[in-house]
Each structure stands twice: as structure tokens, then as C-alpha cells.
C-alpha positions in Angstrom: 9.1 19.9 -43.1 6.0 18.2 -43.7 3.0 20.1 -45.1 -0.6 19.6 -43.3 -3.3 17.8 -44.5 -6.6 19.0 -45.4 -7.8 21.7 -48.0 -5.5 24.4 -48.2 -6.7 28.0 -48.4 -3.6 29.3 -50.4 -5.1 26.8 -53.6 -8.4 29.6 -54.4 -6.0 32.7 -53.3 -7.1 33.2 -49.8 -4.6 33.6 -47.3 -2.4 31.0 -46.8 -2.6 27.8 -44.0 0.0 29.0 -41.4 2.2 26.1 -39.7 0.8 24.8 -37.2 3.4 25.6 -34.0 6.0 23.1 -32.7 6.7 22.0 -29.4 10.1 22.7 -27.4 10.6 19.1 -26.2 13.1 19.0 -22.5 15.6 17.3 -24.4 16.6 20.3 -26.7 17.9 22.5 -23.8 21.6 22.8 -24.3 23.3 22.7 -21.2 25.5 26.1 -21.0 28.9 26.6 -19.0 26.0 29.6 -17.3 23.9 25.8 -16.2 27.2 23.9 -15.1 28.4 27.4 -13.3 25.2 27.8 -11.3 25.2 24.4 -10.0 28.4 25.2 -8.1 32.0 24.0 -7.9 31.1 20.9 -6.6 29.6 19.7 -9.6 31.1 17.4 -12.3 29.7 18.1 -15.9 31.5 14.7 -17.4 29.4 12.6 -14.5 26.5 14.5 -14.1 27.2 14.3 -10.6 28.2 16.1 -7.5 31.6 15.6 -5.7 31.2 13.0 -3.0 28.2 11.0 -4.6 28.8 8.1 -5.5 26.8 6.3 -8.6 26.2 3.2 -6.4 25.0 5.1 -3.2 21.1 4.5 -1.6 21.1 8.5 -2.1 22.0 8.7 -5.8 19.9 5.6 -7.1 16.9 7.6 -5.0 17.4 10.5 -6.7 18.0 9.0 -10.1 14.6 7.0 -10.2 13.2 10.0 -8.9 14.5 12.4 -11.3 13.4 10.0 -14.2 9.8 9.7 -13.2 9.6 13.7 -12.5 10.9 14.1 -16.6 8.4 11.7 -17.3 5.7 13.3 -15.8 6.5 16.3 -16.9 7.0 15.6 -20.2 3.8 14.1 -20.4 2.3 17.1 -19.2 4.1 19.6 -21.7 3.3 17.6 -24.8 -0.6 16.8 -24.2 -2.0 20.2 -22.6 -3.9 21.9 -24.8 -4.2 25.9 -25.1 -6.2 28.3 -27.5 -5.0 29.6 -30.7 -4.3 32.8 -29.5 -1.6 31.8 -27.1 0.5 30.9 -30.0 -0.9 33.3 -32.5 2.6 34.9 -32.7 3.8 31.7 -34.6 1.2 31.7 -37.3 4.1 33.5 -39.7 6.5 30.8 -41.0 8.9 33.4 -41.1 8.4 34.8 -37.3 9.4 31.4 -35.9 12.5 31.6 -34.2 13.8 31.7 -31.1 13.3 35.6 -30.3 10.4 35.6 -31.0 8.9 32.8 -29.1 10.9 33.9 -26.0 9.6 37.2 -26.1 5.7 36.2 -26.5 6.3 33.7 -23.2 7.8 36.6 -21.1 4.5 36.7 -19.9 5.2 33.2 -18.1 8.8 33.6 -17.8 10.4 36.7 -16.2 13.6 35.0 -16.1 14.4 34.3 -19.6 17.9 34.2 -19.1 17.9 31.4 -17.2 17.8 29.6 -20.6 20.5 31.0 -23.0 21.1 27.7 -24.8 17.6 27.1 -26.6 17.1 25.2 -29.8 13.3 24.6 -31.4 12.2 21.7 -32.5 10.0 21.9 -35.7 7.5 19.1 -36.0 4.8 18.1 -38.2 1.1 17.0 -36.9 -1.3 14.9 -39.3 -4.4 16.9 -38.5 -5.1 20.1 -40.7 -5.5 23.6 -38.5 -6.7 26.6 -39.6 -7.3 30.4 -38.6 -9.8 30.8 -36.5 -11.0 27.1 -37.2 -13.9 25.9 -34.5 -14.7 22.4 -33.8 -17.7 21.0 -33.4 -17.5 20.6 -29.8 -17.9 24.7 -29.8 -14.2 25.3 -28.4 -11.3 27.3 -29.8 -9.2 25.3 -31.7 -6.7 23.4 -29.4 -3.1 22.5 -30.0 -0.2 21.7 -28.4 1.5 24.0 -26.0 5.4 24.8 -26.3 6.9 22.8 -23.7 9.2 26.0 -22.7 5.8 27.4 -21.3 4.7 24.6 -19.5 8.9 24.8 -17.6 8.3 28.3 -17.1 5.1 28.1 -15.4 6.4 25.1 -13.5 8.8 27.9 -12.2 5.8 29.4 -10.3 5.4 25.8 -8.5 9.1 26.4 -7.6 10.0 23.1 -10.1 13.7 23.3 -10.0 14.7 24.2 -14.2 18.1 22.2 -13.7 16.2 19.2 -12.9 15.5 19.5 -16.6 18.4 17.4 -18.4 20.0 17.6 -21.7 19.2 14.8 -24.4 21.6 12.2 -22.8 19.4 12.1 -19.8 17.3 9.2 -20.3 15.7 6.4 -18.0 17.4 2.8 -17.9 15.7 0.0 -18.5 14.2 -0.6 -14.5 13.8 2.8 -14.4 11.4 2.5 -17.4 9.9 -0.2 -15.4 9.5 1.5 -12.4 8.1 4.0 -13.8 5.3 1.8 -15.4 4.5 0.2 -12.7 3.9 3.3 -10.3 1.8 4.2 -13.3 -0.5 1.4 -13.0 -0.2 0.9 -9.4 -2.7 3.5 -8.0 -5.7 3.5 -5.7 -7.6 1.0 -7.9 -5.7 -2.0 -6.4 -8.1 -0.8 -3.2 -11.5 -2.4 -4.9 -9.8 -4.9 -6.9 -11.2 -7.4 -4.2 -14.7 -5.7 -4.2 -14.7 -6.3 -8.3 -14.4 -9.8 -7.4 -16.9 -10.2 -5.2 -19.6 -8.3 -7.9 -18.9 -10.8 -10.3 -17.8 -13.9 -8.2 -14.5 -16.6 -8.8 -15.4 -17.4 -12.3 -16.8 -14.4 -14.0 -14.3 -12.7 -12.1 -11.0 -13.9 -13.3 -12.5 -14.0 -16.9 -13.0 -10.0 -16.8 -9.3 -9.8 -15.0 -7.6 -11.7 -17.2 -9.3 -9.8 -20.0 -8.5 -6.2 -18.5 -4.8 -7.4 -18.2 -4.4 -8.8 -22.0 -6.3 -6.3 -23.3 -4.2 -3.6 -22.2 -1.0 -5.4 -22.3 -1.8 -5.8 -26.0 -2.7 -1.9 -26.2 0.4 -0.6 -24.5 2.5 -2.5 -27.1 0.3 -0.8 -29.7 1.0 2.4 -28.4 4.3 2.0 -29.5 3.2 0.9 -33.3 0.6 3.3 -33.7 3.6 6.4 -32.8 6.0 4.8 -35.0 3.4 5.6 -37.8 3.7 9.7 -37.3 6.5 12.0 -38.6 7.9 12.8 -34.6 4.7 11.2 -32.8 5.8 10.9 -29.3 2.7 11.4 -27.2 -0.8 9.9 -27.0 -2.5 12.8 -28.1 -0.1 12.6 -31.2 -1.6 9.5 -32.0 -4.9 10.8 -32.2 -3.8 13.1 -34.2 -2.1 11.1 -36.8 -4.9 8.8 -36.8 -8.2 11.1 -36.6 -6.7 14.6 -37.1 -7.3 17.3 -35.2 -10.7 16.0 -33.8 -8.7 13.5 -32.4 -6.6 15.5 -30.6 -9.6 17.5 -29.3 -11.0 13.9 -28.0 -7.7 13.2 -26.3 -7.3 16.8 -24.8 -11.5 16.3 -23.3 -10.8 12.9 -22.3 -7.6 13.3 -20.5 -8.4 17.0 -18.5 -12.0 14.8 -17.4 -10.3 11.6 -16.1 -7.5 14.0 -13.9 -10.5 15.4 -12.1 -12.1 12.1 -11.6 -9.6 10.6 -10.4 -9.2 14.1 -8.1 -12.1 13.0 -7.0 -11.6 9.4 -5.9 -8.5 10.5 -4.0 -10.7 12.9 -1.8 -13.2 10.5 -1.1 -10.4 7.8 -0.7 -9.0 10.6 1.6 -12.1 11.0 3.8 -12.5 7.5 4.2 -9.3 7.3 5.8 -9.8 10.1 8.2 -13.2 8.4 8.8 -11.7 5.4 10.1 -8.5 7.0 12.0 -10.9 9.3 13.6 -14.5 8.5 13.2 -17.5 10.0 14.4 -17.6 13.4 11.7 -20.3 13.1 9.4 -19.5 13.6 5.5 -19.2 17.2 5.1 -17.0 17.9 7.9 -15.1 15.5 6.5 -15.0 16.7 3.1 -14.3 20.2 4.6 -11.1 18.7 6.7 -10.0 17.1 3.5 -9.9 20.6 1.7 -7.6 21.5 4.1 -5.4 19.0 3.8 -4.7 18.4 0.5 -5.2 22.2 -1.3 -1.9 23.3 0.4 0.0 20.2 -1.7 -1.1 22.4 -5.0 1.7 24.7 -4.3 4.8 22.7 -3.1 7.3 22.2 -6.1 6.6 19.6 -8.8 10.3 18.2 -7.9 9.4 17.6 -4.4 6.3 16.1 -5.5 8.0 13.5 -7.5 9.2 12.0 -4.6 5.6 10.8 -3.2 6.0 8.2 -6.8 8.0 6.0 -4.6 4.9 6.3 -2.0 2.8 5.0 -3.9 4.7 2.0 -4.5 5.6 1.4 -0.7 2.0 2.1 0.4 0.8 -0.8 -2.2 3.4 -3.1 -1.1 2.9 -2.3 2.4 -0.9 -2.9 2.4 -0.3 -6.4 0.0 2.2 -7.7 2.9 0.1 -6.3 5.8 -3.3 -8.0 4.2 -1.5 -11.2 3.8 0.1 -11.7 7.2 -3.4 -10.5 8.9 -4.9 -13.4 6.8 -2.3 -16.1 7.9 -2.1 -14.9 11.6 -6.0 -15.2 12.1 -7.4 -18.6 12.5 -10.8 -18.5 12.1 -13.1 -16.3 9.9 -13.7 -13.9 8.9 -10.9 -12.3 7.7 -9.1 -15.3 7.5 -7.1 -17.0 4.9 -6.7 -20.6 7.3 -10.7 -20.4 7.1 -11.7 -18.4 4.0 -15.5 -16.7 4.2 -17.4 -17.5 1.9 -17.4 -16.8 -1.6 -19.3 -17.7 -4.7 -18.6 -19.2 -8.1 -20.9 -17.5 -9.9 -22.2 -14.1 -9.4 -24.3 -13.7 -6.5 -26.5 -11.2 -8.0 -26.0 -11.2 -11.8 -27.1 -7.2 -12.0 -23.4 -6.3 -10.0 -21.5 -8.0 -13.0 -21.3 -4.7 -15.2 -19.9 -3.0 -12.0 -17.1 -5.4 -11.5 -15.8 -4.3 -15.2 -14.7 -0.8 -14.0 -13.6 -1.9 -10.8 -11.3 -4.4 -12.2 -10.3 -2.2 -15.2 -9.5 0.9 -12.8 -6.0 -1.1 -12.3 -4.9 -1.1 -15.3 -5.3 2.9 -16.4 -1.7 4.6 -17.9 -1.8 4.2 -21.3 -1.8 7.7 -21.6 1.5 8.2 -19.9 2.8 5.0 -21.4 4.1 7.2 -24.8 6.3 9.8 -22.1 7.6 6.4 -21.2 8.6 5.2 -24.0 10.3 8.4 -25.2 12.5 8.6 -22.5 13.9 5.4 -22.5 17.5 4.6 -23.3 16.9 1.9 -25.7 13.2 2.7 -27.4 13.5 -0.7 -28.6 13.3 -3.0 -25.2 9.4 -1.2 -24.8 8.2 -4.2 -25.5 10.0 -6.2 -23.6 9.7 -3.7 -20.9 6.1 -3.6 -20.8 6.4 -7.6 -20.7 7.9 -7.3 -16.9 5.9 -4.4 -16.0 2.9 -6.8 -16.5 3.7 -9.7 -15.2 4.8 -7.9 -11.7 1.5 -5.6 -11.5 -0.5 -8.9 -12.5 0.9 -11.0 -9.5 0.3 -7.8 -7.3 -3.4 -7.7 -8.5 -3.9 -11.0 -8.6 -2.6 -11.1 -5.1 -4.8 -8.6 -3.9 -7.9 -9.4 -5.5 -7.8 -13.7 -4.6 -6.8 -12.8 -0.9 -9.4 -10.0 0.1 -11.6 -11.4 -1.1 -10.6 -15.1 0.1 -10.9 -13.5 3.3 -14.1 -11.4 3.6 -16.3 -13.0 1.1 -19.9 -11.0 0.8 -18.8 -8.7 3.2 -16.3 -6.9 1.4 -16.4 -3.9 1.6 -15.6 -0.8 -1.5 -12.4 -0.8 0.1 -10.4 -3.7 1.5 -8.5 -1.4 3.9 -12.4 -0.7 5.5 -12.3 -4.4 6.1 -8.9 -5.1 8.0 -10.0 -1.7 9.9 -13.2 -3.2 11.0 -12.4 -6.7 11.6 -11.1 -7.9 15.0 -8.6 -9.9 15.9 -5.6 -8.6 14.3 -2.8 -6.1 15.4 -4.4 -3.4 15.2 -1.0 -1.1 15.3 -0.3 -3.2 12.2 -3.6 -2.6 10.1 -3.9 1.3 12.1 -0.4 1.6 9.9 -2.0 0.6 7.1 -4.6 2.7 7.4 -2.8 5.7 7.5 0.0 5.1 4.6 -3.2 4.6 2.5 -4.8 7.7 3.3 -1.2 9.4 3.3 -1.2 8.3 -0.4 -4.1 10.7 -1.5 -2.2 13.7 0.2 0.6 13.0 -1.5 -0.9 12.7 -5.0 -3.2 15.3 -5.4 -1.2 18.0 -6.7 0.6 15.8 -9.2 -3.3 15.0 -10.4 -4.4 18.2 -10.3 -1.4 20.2 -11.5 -2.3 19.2 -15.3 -5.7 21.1 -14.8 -4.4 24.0 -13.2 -1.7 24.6 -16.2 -4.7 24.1 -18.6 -6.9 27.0 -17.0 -3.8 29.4 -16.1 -2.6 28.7 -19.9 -6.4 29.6 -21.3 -6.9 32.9 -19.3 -3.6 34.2 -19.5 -3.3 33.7 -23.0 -6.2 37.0 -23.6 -4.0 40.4 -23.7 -6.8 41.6 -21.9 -6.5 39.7 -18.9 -2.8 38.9 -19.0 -3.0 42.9 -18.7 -4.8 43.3 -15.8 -3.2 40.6 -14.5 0.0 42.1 -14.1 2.5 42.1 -11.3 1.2 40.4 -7.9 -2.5 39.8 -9.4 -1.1 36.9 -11.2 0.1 35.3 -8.2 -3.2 36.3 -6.4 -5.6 35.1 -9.6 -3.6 31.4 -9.5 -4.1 31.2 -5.7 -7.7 31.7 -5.8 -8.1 29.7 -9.1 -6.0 27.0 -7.5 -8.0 26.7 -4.2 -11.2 27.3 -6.4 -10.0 23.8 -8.5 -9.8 21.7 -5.2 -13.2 23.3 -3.9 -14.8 22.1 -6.8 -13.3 18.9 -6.7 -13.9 18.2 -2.9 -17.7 19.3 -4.1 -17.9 16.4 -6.3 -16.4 14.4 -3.8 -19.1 15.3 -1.3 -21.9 14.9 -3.9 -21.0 11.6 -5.0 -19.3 9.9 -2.4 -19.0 6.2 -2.8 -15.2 4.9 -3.7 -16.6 2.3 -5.7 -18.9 4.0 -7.6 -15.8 6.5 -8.7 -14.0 3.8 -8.9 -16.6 2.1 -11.2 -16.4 5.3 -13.4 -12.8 5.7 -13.7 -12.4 2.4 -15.0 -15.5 1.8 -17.0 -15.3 5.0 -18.9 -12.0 6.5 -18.9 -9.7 3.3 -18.7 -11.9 0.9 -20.9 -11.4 4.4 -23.4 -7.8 5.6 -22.9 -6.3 2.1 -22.5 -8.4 -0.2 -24.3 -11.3 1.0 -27.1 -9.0 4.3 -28.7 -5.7 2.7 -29.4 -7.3 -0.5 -31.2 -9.3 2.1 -33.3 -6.2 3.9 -33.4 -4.4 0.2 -34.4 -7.1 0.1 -37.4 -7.1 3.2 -38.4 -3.6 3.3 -39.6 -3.0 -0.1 -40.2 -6.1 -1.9 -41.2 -4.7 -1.8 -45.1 -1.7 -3.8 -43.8 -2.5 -5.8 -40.5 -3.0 -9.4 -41.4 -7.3 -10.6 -41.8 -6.9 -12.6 -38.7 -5.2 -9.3 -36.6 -7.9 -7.0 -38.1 -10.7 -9.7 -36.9 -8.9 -9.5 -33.5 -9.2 -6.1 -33.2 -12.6 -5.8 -34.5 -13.5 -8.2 -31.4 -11.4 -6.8 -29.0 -12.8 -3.3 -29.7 -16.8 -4.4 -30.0 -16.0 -6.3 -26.4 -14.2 -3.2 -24.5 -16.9 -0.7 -26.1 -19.9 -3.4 -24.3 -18.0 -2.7 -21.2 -17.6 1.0 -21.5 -20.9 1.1 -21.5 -22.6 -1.2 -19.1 -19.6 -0.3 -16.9 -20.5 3.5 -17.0 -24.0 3.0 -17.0 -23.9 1.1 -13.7 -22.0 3.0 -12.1 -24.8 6.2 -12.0 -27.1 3.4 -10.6 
């Protein structure tokens, strides 16, 4: 086992640096005759399936994509939350690490321990150095990984079905991997991808594209470089960690926990735009208000169930691609036409909208931070590459697709998002583009919770992991303190929402700040930071560009998108 870095305490005859505590990755649940048992008599343990399905059937293929981006996600949600040191305080003792003891200490998440009889802890190393009672300069408790048996007990409490959880043979295929990525990437941002355009015009345009796209092309395949480097690195905030330490990790854990209720955020206001062009005629706040409604209640169906709205996303992107595209070639004259195109500039029209058009642009390509779980679960680690080859060149067409033909067909008066355009323009079907309309604000609804679920395990983890409170919290409290703190999250976010409430200036954010950052500015420092006494003069000169270039639009980005 590999020791920790950093001055050691036990050297002048103070106490001794305690291990740092492992995490309990899904794959190292055993599967038990007790598992097999309780699935009933139908099921087949060799197969992994149940009587009558049939490996080739619509039902099964369904359900297998669908069950590999659910272990994806949550994967990537038990091996990146962060929790105080006093939630795993009980592991501090080298010798105290085993499996009693770490059941016993999460009984306060899991009241059905048995469900698990089969358990086997993984011991890993981390490159950063922890200590007792160690502060960071950001004023917070020190932060580390939480065991991933916690994060699938409290995933109980959203009903997430435990046998969902697979042994270590359950991995994702090669199109699974790719589906996966793609529904990663493909998100709301494809919406202003047209707008971005028309900030920066044709030329400027397609430059920043076609940087976005390399530059995080080039990242995601770093990624998989920069984990190869750490003893058991499997996760983004890993990397961090092996590269910067524990100050890393603390970066990762801000950066990540701020983006999910951004993007929170631009889902709401996505949300309201919808309802406002379904059913106008509310001003903001009742809007606002009606979205509350709508999409709190999603926080508590089951994170299985919720994996299914990751095809929706898909469909709803398709959809609106195929819908945009036959309005365009069915209408003959502008606007909204792509027979007789509106018209468009060149150049920027207004050189001070350039900056903007980085984050809207950028917002597409976000997922590097899920990109890791990815990778881990794949079948054969070694196609990544290859893998993130195909998922580029298919989300690049989409994009390119989407960004060319809205704003082909609007010109200056596109609008922050292209569904606002085909909504308000006549002259098309208008069942057709009302269809539209409503899978895109369906796609909000739908993912919400996943969004926000991250943020809720973060808080629940945090106050439940004081004696004090877990205490008082006994019994039915705890289900009545996570209902309010759950419907408190989504009040807040829908407040944000109401306060800033312009798609592309969330939009703007998301990919200015947090994109540029998680997919493009962190892993090259990452890249140079563990490599830069081995990369090649001409790849560290790369980098050094790449990085100077992505950190210039961070910041003009961000700081036009407050303006």
C-alpha cells in the first residue's frame, strides 16, 4: 500500500499520519446466492438475464444501455463527492479498517445492511498528503472521498434499485461507451450553438468551434494519460489529486458542486422559456413559481428510473436537429428559410459580442468530468481513444449542423434559443415545431434530479455526518430534514433562475467558466504537471499555448457574461 506524501508527523514523535480512507468502488460487490435468490426463479445467474428475454430483443438492448449509463452516473457520483473528516473519522486507525467496522459506522445511512453480505474493500492510495484536523486555505474541513457503499445506501432513500448494481463483469461495450459520451455532451447547449454564431459571425465563428472541438477532443484523450499516471486513479478528482494534491481535489470538489447548480439553473430557465412559449402570457415569477412545481417532485423518483430520461435527451436533440432542418427546406422564402437564408455576416457584427460567443460555443462540449466514469467502465479501457474519436466526430456533425442551419436561417434575429425562433416564425407546421417545443422543455423535467441529486448527497452527507444532528435526526426526522432540505435546494435554484434569467447569459457562464475549466485549462495543467519532464519540447510548447489560449477565454468569456 502506498504511503502519503507530505511531511509525516510520526518523523518528530507526534502521532502518526492515519491512512487516508478508501473507497468501496460498485464493482467489488460479490454477488451472493442471497442476490441471485432475491431476484426470483426466473432469473439466470450464467446470462445475467431473466427467462424469456432475449439478448437481441428492443427491451433488453433498452435496458442494457440504460443500465450502463445509470453505473456510470453513479459511479461518478460515488467517487467525486466530497464529505468532512468526521464522517470517516472511524477509519483513521489502520488497524480498524475492515469490513465491520465500516458497516457499522454507515448504519446510520443503511438500515438494511444485510442486503449486502458479500462486501470486499478496496484499499487505495491518493497522491495528496491528509492530516488530522488539517484545514485548507479555502477555510473548509478537509474533504475526501466518500465510500461508495454510502453513496448506494443513501441512493436507497431515492428508491435506486441495489441490484441494479452489478458485479465486476458488468461493463459497457464499446457503443455503449459511446453512447454514453455522447448523451454526455449532448445537453441543452446545442440550444445557443446558433446564437454563438451569430455573436461572433461565419468566420470568427467556425475558428472558436473548431477550437472548442480540438481542444477538448485533445483533453478527453488526456484524461486518460494523466489517470494512468496515479496508483488506482480512476476519477477526475483523482487526477487532481495526483497532480496538485489535496488542494487539487478541493478545486475539483468546488468546481464540480458549483457547475451542477449552474447548470440547475439553466434547465429552469430553459424550463420557463418553454412554458412561456406553450402557454404565454405569465410574467417571470409566475413562471418561475410554476416551474418549482414541476420539476422539485423529479428530486424524489428513483435514480434507476431517472436513468431512463438519458435516452431523452438524445431523442429530444435529434428530434429538434430533424424538425429545424425540414422547417428550413419546406419554407421558401425568409426568414427562417434555408432556400433563402437571412442574412448573416462574415465578420462579427459588433466585435464587443465576440467574448460571448466563447461560452456559448464551448457550453457543448462540457463532460470531461464524467469522461473518467466512462472510461472505467469500459470493456476494453484500451479502445478510449478510439472511442472518443467517434463520439467526436458524431457530436461535431450534430453541432455543426445545428449551429450552420439556425443560424443560415434567422441571421441577426436569432434568438438565445433557436427553439424561440421556429416558435415565433410563421409559416411552418406549427404541430410540428409545437412538438418541438414541448420535447425541449420536457428535457429540463426530466433532468433535473439527475443534476441536482449530486448536491443533495453532498449536503445530506455533511449534516448527517455530526453525532449531534444524526442524533436528533433519528427515525422519521431524517426523512422529514431531506424533504425540506430537498425542496429548499430547488427553491434556491429556481431563485437564481428568477434573478438572472437570460438562457444565454447562463449559457455564457457555463461554458466560459466551468467548461473552458473542467474540459479545457485543468487537464492540460494537469498534462504538465505530471508529464512536463517527459513530453516532447514541441508537446510542452503545445500545451503551453493551448492553456494561455483557453485561460484568455475563461476570462473574457466569464466576464462578459455578467455584462
Amino acid at each position: 500500500m502506498a504511503e502519503f506524501s507530505g511531511n509525516d508527523p510520526s518523523q518528530d514523535g507526534s502521532n502518526p499520519r492515519p491512512q487516508a480512507p478508501r473507497n468501496i468502488h460498485p464493482s467489488q460487490f460479490a454477488r451472493s446466492d442471497q442476490y441471485h435468490e432475491s431476484l426470483g426463479p426466473h432469473y439466470d445467474p450464467e446470462t445475467d438475464m431473466f427467462l424469456g428475454d432475449s439478448p437481441q430483443s428492443l427491451k433488453h438492448k433498452i435496458g442494457s444501455f440504460v443500465g450502463s449509463y445509470s453505473r456510470t452516473s453513479m459511479t461518478f457520483m460515488a467517487e467525486n463527492l466530497s464529505i468532512p473528516v468526521s464522517a470517516t473519522r472511524h477509519l483513521e486507525d489502520d488497524n480498524d479498517f475492515d469490513r465491520q467496522s465500516v458497516m457499522t459506522h454507515l448504519s446510520r445511512w443503511d438500515s438494511r445492511r444485510d442486503t449486502y453480505p458479500n462486501i470486499e474493500i478496496e484499499r487505495r492510495s491518493s497522491a495528496g498528503s491528509y492530516g488530522v484536523g488539517e484545514y485548507t486555505p479555502l477555510l473548509l474541513p478537509k474533504l475526501d472521498k466518500i465510500p461508495t457503499i454510502s453513496i448506494t445506501s443513501i441512493a436507497e432513500d431515492y428508491h435506486f434499485d441495489p441490484h441494479s448494481i452489478q458485479g465486476a463483469a458488468q461493463k459497457s461495450s464499446y457503443m455503449q461507451s459511446v453512447f454514453n459520451s455522447i448523451n454526455i455532451l449532448i445537453g441543452i447547449g446545442i440550444l445557443s450553438l446558433p446564437l454563438g454564431f451569430k455573436c461572433a459571425g461565419w468566420v470568427v465563428g467556425s475558428a472558436v468551434f473548431a477550437f472548442c472541438c480540438g481542444l477538448t477532443m485533445y483533453t478527453a484523450k488526456l484524461l486518460s494519460k494523466c489517470l494512468s499516471r496515479g496508483e488506482n486513479s480512476r476519477t477526475y478528482g483523482d487526477m487532481g489529486d495526483a497532480a496538485f494534491g489535496f488542494r487539487g481535489r478541493v478545486l475539483v470538489s468546488m468546481l464540480f458542486l458549483t457547475e451542477l447548480i449552474t447548470s440547475s439553473v439553466a434547465l429552469v430557465v430553459l424550463l420557463g422559456d418553454g412554458i412561456q412559449s406553450l402557454v404565454p402570457g405569465y410574467d417571470t415569477l409566475v413562471v418561475r413559481c410554476i416551474s418549482w412545481f414541476i420539476v422539485t417532485p423529479m428530486l424524489f423518483l428513483p435514480v434507476r428510473q431517472l436513468s431512463y430520461t438519458s435516452l431523452f435527451g438524445i431523442i429530444s436533440a435529434a428530434a429538434l436537429l430533424v424538425i429545424l432542418i425540414y422547417d428550413g427546406l419546406t419554407k421558401s422564402h425568409a426568414p427562417g428559410s434555408l432556400l433563402e437564408p437571412a442574412d448573416t455576416s462574415i465578420w462579427p457584427s459588433e466585435w464587443n459580442t465576440v467574448p460571448l460567443s466563447f461560452g456559448l460555443i464551448m457550453a457543448g462540449f462540457a463532460g470531461h468530468a464524467v469522461l473518467p466514469s466512462v472510461h472505467h467502465d469500459m470493456e476494453e479501457p484500451k479502445e478510449y481513444n478510439k472511442m472518443v474519436n467517434t463520439t467526436y466526430v458524431i457530436v461535431t456533425a450534430v453541432y455543426a449542423l445545428m449551429a450552420s442551419a439556425g443560424y443560415a436561417m434567422f441571421g441577426s434575429a436569432t434568438m438565445e434559443e433557436i427553439t424561440q425562433n421556429i416558435s415565433a416564425t410563421p409559416g411552418y407546421n406549427q404541430a410540428l415545431n409545437r412538438f418541438a417545443v414541448i420535447l425541449i422543455a420536457l428535457n429540463p423535467i426530466a433532468k433535473y434530479a439527475l443534476t441536482l441529486n449530486p448536491v443533495n448527497l453532498t449536503w445530506e452527507i455533511w449534516l448527517f455526518s455530526s453525532d449531534n444532528i444524526d442524533h436528533f435526526c433519528g427515525g422519521d426526522r431524517r426523512k422529514v430534514v431531506k424533504v425540506f432540505g430537498k425542496m429548499l435546494v430547488s427553491a434556491f435554484v429556481v431563485t437564481l433562475a428568477y434573478l438572472i434569467p437570460g438562457f444565454d447569459k447562463v449559457m455564457a457562464l457555463l461554458g466560459a467558466f466551468f467548461s473552458v475549466t473542467i474540459s479545457g485549462s485543468f487537464p492540460l495543467l494537469c498534462h504538465m504537471k505530471l508529464f512536463h519532464d517527459t513530453m516532447p519540447k514541441w508537446e510542452l510548447a503545445l500545451n503551453v499555448v493551448l492553456f494561455a489560449v483557453s485561460v484568455s477565454m475563461a476570462i473574457l468569456g466569464t466576464a462578459w457574461s455578467f455584462m
